[in-house]
PAVO-6151 format. One record per residue (C-alpha): x, y, z; residue in three letters. Coordinates in nm, 3 decimals, m for minus. Example, Ala and Ser with C-alpha at 12.3 -4.5 7.8 and 13.67 -1.06 7.14 Angstrom:
<pts>
- 1.230:m0.450:0.780:ALA
- 1.367:m0.106:0.714:SER
</pts>
This chain:
<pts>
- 0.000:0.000:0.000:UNK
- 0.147:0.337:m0.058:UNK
- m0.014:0.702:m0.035:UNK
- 0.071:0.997:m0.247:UNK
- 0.040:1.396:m0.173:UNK
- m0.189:1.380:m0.473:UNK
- m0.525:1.216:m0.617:UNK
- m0.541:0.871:m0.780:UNK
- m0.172:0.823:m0.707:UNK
- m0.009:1.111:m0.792:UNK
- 0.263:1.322:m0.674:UNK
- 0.491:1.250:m0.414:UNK
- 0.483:0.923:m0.268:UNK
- 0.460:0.980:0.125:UNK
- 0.464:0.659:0.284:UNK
- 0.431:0.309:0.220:UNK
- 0.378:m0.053:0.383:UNK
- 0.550:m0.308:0.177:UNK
- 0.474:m0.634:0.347:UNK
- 0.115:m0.538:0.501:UNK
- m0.033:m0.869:0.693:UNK
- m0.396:m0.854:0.782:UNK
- m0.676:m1.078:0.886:UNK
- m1.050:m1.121:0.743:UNK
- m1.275:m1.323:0.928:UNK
- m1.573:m1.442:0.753:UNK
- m1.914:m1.286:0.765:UNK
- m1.875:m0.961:0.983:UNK
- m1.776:m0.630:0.891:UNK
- m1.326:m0.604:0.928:UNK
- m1.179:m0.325:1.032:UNK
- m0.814:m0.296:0.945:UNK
- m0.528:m0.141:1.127:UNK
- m0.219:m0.052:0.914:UNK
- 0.083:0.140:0.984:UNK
- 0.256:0.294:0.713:UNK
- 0.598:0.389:0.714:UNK
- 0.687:0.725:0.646:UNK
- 0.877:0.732:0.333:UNK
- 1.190:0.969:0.372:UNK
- 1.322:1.230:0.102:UNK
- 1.541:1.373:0.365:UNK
- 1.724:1.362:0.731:UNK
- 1.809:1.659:0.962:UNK
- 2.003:1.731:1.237:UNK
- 1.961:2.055:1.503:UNK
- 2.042:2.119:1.813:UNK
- 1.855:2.014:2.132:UNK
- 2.033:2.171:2.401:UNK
- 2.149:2.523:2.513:UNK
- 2.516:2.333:2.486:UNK
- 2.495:2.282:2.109:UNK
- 2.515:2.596:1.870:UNK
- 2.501:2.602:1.486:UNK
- 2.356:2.386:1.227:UNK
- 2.358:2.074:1.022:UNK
- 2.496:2.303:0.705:UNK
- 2.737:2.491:0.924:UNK
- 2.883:2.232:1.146:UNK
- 2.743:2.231:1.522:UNK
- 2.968:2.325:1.836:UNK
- 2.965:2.166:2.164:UNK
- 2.996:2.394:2.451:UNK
- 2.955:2.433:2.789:UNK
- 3.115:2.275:3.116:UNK
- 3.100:1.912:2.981:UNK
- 3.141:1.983:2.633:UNK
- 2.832:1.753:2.640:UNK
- 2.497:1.866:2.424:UNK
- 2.174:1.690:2.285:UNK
- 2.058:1.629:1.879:UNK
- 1.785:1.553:1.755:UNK
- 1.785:1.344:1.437:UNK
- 1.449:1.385:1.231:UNK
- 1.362:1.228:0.882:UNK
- 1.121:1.428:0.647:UNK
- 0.889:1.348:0.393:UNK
- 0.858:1.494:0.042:UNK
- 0.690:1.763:0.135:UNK
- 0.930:1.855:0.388:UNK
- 0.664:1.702:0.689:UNK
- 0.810:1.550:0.994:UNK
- 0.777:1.183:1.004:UNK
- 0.639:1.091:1.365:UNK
- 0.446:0.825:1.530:UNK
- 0.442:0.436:1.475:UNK
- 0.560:0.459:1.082:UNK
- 0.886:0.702:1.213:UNK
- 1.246:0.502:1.127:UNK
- 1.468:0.427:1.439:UNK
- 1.859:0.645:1.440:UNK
- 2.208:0.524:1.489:UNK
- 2.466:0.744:1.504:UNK
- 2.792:0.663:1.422:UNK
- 3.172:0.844:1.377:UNK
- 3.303:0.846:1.018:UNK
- 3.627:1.043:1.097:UNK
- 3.824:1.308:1.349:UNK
- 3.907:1.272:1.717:UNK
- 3.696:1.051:1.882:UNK
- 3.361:1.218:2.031:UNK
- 3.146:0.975:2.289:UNK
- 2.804:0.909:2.145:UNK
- 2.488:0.822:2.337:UNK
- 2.266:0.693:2.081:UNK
- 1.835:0.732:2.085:UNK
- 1.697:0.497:2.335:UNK
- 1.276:0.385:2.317:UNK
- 1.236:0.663:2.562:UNK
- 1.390:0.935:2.347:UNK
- 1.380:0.780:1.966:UNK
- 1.514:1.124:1.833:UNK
- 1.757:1.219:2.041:UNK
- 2.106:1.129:2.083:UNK
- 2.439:1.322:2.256:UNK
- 2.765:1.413:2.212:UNK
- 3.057:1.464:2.409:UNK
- 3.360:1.608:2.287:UNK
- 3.704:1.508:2.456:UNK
- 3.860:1.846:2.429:UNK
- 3.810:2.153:2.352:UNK
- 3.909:2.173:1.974:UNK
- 3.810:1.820:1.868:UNK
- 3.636:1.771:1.545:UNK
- 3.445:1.501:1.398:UNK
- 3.227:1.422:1.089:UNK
- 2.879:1.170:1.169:UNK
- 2.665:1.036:0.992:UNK
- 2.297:0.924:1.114:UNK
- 2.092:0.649:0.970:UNK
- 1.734:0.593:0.949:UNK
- 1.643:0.230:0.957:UNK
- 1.270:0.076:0.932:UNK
- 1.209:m0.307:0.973:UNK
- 1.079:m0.358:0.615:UNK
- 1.189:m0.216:0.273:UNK
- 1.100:0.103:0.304:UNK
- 1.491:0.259:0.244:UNK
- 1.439:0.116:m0.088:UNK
- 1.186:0.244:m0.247:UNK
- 1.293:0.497:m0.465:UNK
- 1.375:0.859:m0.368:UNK
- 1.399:0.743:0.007:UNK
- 1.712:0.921:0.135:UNK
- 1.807:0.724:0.470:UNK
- 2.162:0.833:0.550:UNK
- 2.311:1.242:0.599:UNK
- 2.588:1.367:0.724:UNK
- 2.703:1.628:0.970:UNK
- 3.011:1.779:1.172:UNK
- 3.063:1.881:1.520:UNK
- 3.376:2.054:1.690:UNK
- 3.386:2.128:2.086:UNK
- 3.467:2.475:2.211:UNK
- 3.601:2.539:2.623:UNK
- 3.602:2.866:2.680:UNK
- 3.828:3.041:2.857:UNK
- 3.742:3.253:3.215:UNK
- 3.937:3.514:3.291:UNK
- 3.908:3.710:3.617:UNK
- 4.062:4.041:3.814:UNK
- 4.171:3.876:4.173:UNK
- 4.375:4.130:4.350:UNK
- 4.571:4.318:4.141:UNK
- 4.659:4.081:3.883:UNK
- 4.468:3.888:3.598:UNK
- 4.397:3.484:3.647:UNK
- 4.282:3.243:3.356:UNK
- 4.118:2.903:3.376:UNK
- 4.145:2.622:3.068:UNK
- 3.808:2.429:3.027:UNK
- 3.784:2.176:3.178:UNK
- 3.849:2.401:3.455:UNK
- 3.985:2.130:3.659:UNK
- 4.366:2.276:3.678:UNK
- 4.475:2.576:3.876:UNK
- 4.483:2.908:3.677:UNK
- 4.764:3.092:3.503:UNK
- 4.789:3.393:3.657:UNK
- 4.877:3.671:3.355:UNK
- 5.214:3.796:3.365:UNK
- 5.295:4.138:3.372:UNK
- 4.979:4.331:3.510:UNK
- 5.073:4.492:3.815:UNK
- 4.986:4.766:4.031:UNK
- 4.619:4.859:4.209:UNK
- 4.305:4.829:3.995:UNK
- 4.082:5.117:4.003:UNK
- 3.703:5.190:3.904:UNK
- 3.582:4.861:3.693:UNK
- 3.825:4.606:3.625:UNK
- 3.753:4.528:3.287:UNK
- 3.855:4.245:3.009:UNK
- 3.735:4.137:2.702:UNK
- 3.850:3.889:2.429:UNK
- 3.854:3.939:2.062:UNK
- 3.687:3.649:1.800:UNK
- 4.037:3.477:1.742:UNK
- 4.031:3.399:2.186:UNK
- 4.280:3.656:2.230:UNK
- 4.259:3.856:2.558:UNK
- 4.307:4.191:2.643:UNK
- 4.294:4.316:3.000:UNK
- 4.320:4.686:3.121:UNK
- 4.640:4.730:3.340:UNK
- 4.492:5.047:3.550:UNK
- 4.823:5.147:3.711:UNK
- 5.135:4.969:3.430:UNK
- 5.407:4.995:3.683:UNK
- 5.276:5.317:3.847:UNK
- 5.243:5.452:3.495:UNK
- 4.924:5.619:3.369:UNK
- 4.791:5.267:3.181:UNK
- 4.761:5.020:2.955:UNK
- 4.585:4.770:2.786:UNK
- 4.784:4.422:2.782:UNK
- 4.726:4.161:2.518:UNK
- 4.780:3.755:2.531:UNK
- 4.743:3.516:2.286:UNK
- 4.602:3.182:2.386:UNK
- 4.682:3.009:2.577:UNK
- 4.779:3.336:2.740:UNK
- 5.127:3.202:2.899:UNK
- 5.317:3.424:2.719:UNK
- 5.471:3.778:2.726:UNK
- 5.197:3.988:2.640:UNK
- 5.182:4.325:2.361:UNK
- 5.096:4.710:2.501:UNK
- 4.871:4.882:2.390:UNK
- 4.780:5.252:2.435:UNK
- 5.039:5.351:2.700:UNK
- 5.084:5.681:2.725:UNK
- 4.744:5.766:2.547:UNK
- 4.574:5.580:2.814:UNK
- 4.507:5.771:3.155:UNK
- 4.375:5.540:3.428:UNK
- 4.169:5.294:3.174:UNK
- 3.834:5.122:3.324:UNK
- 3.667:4.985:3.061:UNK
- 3.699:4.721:2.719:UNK
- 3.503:4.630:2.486:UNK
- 3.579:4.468:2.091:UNK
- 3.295:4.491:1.869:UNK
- 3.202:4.213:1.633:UNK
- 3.440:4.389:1.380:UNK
- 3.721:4.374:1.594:UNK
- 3.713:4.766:1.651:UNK
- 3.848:4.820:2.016:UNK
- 3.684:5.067:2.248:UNK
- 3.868:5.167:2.588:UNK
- 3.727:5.447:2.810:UNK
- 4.002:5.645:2.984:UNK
- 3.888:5.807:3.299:UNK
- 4.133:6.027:3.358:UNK
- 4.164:6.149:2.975:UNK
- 3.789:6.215:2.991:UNK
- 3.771:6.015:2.709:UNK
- 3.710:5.707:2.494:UNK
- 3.977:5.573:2.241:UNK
- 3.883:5.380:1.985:UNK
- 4.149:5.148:1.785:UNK
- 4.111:4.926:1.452:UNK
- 4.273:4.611:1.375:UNK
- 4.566:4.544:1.445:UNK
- 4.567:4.842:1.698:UNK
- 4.935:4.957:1.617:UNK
- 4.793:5.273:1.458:UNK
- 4.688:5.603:1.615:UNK
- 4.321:5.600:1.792:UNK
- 4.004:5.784:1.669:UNK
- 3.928:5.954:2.049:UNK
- 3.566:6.036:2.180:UNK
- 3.527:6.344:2.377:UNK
- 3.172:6.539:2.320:UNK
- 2.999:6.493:2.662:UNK
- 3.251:6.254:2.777:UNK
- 3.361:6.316:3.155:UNK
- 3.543:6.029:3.336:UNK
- 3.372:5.741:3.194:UNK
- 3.370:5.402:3.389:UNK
- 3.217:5.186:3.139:UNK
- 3.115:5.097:2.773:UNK
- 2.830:4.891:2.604:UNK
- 2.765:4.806:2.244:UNK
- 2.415:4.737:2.079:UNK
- 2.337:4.499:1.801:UNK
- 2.352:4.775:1.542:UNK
- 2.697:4.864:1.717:UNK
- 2.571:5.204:1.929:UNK
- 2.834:5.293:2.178:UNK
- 2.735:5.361:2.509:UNK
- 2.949:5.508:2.740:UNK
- 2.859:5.592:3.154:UNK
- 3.001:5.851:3.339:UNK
- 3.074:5.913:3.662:UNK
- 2.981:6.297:3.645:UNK
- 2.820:6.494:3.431:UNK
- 2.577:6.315:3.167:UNK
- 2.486:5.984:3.328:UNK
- 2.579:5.838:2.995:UNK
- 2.590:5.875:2.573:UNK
- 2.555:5.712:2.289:UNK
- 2.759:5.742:2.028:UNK
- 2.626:5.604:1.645:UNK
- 2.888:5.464:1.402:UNK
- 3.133:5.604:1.311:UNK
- 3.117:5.782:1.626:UNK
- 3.225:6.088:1.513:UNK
- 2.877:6.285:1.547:UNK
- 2.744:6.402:1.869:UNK
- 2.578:6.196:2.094:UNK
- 2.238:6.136:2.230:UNK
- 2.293:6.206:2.617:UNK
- 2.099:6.000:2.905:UNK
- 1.985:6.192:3.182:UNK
- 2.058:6.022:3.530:UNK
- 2.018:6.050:3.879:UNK
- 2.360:6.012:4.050:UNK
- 2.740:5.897:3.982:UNK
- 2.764:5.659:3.713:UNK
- 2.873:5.332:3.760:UNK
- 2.784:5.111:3.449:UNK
- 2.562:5.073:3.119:UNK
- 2.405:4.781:3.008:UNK
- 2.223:4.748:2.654:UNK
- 1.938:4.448:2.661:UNK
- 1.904:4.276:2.330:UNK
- 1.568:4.432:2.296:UNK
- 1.702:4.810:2.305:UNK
- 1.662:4.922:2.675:UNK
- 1.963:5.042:2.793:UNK
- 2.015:4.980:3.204:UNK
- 2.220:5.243:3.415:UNK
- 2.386:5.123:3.756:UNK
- 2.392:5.470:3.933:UNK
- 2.603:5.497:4.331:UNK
- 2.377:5.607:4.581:UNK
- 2.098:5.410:4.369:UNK
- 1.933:5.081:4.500:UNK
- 1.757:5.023:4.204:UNK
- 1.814:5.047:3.848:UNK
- 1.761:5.339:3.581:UNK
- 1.615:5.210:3.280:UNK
- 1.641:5.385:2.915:UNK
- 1.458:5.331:2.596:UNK
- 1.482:5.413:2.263:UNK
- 1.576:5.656:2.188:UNK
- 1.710:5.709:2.511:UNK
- 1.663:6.082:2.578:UNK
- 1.359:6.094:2.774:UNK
- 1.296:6.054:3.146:UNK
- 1.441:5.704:3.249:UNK
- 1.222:5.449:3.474:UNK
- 1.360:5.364:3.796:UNK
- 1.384:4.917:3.843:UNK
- 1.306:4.839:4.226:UNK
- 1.110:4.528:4.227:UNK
- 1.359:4.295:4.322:UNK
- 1.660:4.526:4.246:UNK
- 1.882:4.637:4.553:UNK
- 2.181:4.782:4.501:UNK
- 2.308:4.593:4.191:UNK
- 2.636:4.535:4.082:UNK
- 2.658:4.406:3.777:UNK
- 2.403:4.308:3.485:UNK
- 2.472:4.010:3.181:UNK
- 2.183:3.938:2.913:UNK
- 2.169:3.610:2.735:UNK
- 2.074:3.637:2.389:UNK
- 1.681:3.546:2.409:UNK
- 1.734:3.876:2.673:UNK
- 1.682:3.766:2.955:UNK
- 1.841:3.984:3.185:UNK
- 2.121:3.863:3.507:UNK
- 2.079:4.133:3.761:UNK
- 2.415:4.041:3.992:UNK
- 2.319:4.207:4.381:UNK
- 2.515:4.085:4.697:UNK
- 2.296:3.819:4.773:UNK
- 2.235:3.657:4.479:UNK
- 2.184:3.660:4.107:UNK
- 1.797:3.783:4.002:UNK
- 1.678:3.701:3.631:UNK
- 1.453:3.899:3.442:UNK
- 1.246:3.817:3.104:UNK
- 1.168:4.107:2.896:UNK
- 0.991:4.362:2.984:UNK
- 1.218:4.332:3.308:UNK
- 0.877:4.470:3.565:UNK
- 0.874:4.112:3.741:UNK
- 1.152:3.941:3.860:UNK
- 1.179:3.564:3.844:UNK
- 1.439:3.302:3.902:UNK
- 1.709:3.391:4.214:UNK
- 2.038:3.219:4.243:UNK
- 2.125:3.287:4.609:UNK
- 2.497:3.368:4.701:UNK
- 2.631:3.321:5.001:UNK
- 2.823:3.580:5.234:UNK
- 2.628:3.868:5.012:UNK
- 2.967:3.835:4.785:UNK
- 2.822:3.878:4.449:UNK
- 2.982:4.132:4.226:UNK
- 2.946:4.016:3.894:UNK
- 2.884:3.735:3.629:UNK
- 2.936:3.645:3.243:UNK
- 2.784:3.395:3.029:UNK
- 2.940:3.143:2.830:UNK
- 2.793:3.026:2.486:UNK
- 2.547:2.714:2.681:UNK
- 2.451:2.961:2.882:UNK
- 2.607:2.848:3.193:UNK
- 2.673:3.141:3.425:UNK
- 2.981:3.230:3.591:UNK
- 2.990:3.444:3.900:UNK
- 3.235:3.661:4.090:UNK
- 3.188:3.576:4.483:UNK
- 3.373:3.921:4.620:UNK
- 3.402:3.723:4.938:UNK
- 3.402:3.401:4.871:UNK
- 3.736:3.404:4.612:UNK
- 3.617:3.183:4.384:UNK
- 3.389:3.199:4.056:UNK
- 3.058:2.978:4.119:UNK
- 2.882:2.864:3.791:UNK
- 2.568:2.771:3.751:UNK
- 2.358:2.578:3.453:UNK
- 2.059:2.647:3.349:UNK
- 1.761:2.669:3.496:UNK
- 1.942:2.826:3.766:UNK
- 1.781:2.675:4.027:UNK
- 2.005:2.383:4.159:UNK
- 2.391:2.472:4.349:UNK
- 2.639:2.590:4.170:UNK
- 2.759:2.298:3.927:UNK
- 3.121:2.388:3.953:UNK
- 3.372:2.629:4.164:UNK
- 3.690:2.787:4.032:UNK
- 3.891:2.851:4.307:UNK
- 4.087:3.224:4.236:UNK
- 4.390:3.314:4.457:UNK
- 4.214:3.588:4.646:UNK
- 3.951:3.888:4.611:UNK
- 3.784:3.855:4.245:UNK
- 3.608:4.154:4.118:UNK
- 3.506:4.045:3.791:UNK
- 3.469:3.772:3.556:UNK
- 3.487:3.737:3.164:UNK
- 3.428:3.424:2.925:UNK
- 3.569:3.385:2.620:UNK
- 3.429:3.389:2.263:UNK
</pts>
């Protein structure tokens, strides 16, 4: 029996039973159960877990603490329908080439999904799943019962400011960390470090040697003698950020002003001054809008590419501390002498909104890319969906030592414990103890993740 995505067998055939057995039992009415099998044309791959990014075309990357993340194999019909139920094939998985990833394959439970685990950061390997039925049904023609994909895992590096000097933990993050050679001297304002697409890392060296500042740069694995940048342009730096273009933006507190460098950043600065006064930190938007808080004057600007206009100023209540841009636009000013929040939306230059319901005296805020907002306060972590009026999900900290947080790409979050001198991470939902603790050498004040 076959059936067709047309009348009197036409079109695409969509499924087929090629070895139906039925009974008919004399002299009453027979009804007749059949199960078909869905006849497939294709079989995809995509993601099942916040710990796998990309796509079957692309390649998919395994991330997170494990380097562990779920698939989910699917086989489509001619019309591009999902093939489900009782006529649905079963999946194997198996490794054609690379270094060798462990595979959990579908159970009954689970007949789509399957798992992989990389065994290092930087393994690749190239799969392919198989769709198998218990009849014929791979042979009829057009059925396409084999595809192919590739996966690579990715650790990402987390750097920290402990003290006064820079430490850096490899994924697995079972070793000690490398603590960064040559930053040295007191750390004022925000500590600040960010890390360009290629993993390298550049950290801002507030005092170089007593000096007026720097910003130091390390190639992975970031055990070597690192590059200067900026000294003697740079005047107490607090703040970096590099854009998706590789564009790097440092704001200069003392200079009253922000620098902004191009690839490979041996070449003179383009330098941001209109409405500038001591800025602490920086903040891109998707379209690449530069925000910039200060600690007097405007609360904060925003400066539109190529930043060479003059800005749009936001209107605050007190000293500056940090800007934050969601993913949905509303830009989020941490103000001293402010327990809540000042919130700012586009375009930015009317009367903010002041956060207080569950906001007390934050110190740091992190948006995941669905934007779901990370307010870091002493106690504990608070997470906000957009709009950001009701708070939600709490990750409590102990010792009130929270000071700030990142997010790596599995959206596992890392946390600065000001007290505790470690960096507790925690896995989605957020709702369990931390899953892991990096143990840092002394007072952390901030945390970064690689790319």
């Amino acid at each position: 029996m076959t059936t067709y995505d047309g009348t009197n067998a036409t079109g695409n055939v969509l499924s087929a039973g090629q070895d139906v057995n039925f009974t008919v039992v004399q002299g009453q009415s027979n009804t007749m159960y059949l199960v078909l099998n869905g006849v497939p044309t294709a079989i995809g791959v995509a993601a099942q877990s916040a710990s796998v990014i990309g796509s079957m075309g692309a390649g998919f990357t395994v991330v997170g603490l494990t380097l562990s993340g779920t698939l989910q194999a699917v086989a489509l019909d001619a019309d591009g329908d999902l093939i489900v139920g009782a006529g649905a094939p079963t999946f194997t998985i198996a490794q054609s080439s690379g270094t060798s990833f462990t595979i959990g394959q579908p159970t009954t439970a689970a007949p789509n999904s399957f798992t992989l685990t990389a065994p290092s950061s930087g393994a690749t390997g190239v799969f392919t799943v198989t769709a198998a039925y218990p009849d014929s049904t791979c042979s009829t023609s057009g059925a396409v019962c084999t595809a192919t994909f590739s996966a690579t895992g990715h650790g990402q590096y987390v750097v920290a400011s402990v003290g006064s000097v820079y430490e850096v933990w490899a994924p697995p993050y079972t070793a000690a960390p490398v603590t960064l050679s040559g930053v040295t001297g007191s750390l004022q304002l925000i500590e600040s470090a960010a890390f360009d697409a290629a993993g390298n890392l550049y950290v801002v060296d507030s005092q170089y040697n007593g000096g007026a500042g720097q910003i130091l740069a390390y190639a992975p694995p970031y055990t070597g003698t690192p590059t200067s940048i900026g000294a003697g342009t740079l005047s107490d730096p607090t703040a970096i950020l590099i854009g998706p273009d590789g564009k790097m933006f440092v704001s200069s507190f003392d200079n009253s002003s922000v620098f902004v460098w191009t690839p490979p950043y041996t070449g003179a600065p383009t330098t941001l001054t209109t409405d500038v006064t001591t800025p602490s930190s920086l903040a891109l938007d998707s379209s690449e809008n530069l925000f910039v808080s200060n600690f007097s004057g405007s609360a904060a600007d925003e400066f539109v590419p190529p930043y060479t206009g003059a800005p749009t100023l936001l209107n605050g209540t007190n000293m500056s501390a940090s800007i934050h841009v969601a993913p949905t636009g509303e830009a989020f000013l941490l103000d001293i002498g402010l327990s809540g929040m000042l919130e700012f939306t586009p375009p930015y230059s009317g009367t903010p909104t002041t956060l207080t319901n569950g906001v007390n005296n934050p110190e740091d805020v992190v948006f995941r890319g669905d934007g779901t907002m990370f307010v870091v306060q002493p106690a504990g972590v608070t997470l906000f969906a957009p709009p950001y009026t009701t708070p939600g999900t709490t990750v409590s900290i102990s010792n009130g030592a929270g000071v700030a947080a990142a997010l790596d790409d599995a959206s596992d979050l890392f946390v600065a414990e000001y007290s505790n001198d470690n960096i507790a991470v925690y896995t989605p939902p957020y709702t369990g103890a931390a899953a892991k603790t990096l143990t840092a050498s002394g007072i952390v004040y901030d945390v970064d993740v690689s790319r």
